[in-house]
Every structure is written in C-alpha cells, then in structure tokens.
C-alpha positions in Angstrom: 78.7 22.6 -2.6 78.5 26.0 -4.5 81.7 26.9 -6.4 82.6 29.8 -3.6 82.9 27.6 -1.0 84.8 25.1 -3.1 87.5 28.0 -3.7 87.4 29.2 0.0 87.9 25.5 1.4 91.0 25.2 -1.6 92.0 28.2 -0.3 92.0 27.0 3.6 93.4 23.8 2.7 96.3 25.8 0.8 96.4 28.3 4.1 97.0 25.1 6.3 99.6 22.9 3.8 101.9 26.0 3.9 101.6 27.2 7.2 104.5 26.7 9.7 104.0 25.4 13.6 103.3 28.6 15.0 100.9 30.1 12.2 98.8 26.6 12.6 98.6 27.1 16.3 97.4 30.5 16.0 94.7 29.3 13.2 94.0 26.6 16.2 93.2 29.5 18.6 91.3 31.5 16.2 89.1 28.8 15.3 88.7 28.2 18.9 87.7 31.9 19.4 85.1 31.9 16.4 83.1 28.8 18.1 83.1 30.4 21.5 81.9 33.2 20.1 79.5 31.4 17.7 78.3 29.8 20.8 77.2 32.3 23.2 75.3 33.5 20.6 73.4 30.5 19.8 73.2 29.9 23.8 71.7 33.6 24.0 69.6 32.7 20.8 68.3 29.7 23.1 69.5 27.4 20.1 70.8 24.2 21.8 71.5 22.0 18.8 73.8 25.4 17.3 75.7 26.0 20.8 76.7 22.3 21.5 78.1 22.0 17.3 80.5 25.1 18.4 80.7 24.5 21.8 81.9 20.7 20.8 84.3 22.1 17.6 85.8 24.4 20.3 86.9 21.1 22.6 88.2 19.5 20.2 90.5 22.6 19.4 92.2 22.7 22.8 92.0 19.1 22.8 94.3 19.5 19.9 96.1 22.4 21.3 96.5 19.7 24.4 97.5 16.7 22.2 100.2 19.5 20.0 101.7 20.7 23.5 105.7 19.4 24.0 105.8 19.6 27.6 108.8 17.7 28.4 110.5 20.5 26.1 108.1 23.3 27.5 109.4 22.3 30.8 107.2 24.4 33.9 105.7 27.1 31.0 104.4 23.8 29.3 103.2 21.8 32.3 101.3 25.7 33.5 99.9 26.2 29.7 98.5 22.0 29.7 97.1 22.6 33.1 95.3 25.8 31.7 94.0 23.9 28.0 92.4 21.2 30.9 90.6 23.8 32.9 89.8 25.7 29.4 88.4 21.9 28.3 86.3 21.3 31.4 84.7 24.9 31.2 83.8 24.2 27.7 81.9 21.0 28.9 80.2 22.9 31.2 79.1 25.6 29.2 77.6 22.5 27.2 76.0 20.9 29.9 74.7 23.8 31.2 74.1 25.9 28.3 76.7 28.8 30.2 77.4 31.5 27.9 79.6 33.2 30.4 81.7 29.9 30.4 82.3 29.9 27.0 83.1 33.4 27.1 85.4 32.9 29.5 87.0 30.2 27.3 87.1 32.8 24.5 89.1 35.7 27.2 91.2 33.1 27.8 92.0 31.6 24.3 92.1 35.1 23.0 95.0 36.4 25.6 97.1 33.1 24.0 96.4 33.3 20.9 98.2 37.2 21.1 101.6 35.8 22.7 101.4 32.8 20.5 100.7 35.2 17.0 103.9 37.3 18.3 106.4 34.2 18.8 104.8 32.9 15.0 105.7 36.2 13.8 108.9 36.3 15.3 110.3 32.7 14.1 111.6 32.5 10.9 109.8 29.7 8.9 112.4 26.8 8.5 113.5 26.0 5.2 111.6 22.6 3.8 111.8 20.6 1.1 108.6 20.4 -1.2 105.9 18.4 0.4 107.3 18.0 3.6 105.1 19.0 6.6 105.9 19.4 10.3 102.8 19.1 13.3 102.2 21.9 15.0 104.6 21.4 18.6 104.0 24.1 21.5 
C-alpha cells in the first residue's frame, strides 16, 4: 500500500471514529451512491467481475442501513423507510443477476433522495457531548 492511500484510509478511519449517528448514516448513503454509480458503469463497460464487486458493496450498505434502522422508535416512518431499504435490496440483486444498469440506477435515485433528508436532520442535530473513546452505532 503506497503511503497516500495509507494517509487517506487514516484519514477515513479518523472521518468515521468522530462522526456522530447521522453523519455515519449519510457516509452509508454516499457510499451506497458511489457503488451504484460505479456499477452502471462497469455494467455499461460490459465488466461483470467490476459491477457485481459494487453492486455487492452497495447491498451490504442498505443491509446496514436495514440492520441500523430503530423501527419500534421510528414507529410507521420506520416500518415505510425498512420496507423501502428491502425493495432497494432486492433491486440491487437484480441488477446483479441481470446485469440491470437501470436497476442500480434506480437504487442510486432512490438512495440519493435519502441521503438529502438524512444530511439535513445530521446537520440539524447537535452532536451529543461524549466522553473520549466512547462511540455510539449509527440508529435511524
């Protein structure tokens, strides 16, 4: 590993240790963006082994966003938002499967419009106050 991308993956890891819920969320989604993005491209490229690497890193982000989501607490808006990360999953699969670039882009429209409202409630919310070292999961 060259020495830049030793400093950028210190710097990531630093981005993510300080981050509070709502900023790791919206990394989540951005990340989740960048591979649906990444794979339509390789899709269009006709690069199979390239689409299914970003079209599997993008599952398992709305897996996480899935496994992160509070829905007893997020009451109907949660139960509406899990529903939607399942049918976001399922697309991604098929884009996969089928090598669908207009799946994944739908994925992407979709993850995109959330990761807006989710970016305005992180900017919002006041990080909480925390002792050094202490980390909190990301909770939706």
């Amino acid at each position: 590993m060259g020495y830049q991308q030793q400093v950028l993956g210190t710097y990531r890891k630093q981005q993510v240790e300080t981050a509070t819920p709502g900023q790791l969320i919206v990394m989540l989604y951005d990340a989740g963006i960048r591979n649906c993005k990444a794979a339509q491209e390789a899709i269009e490229r006709k690069d199979r082994d390239a689409s299914a690497r970003h079209l599997l890193k993008a599952q398992d982000i709305v897996a996480e966003l899935m496994s992160s989501l509070n829905v007893e607490a997020g009451g109907e808006l949660g139960a509406k938002l899990l529903r939607l990360y399942e049918y976001m999953y399922r697309r991604l699969v098929h884009a996969n499967v089928r090598k669908d670039a207009q799946a994944a882009k739908e994925v992407e429209s979709l993850l995109a419009g959330l990761r807006d409202a989710w970016a305005q409630a992180a900017a919002a919310t006041p990080a909480p106050a925390q002792p050094a070292g202490a980390g909190t999961g990301p909770t939706a």
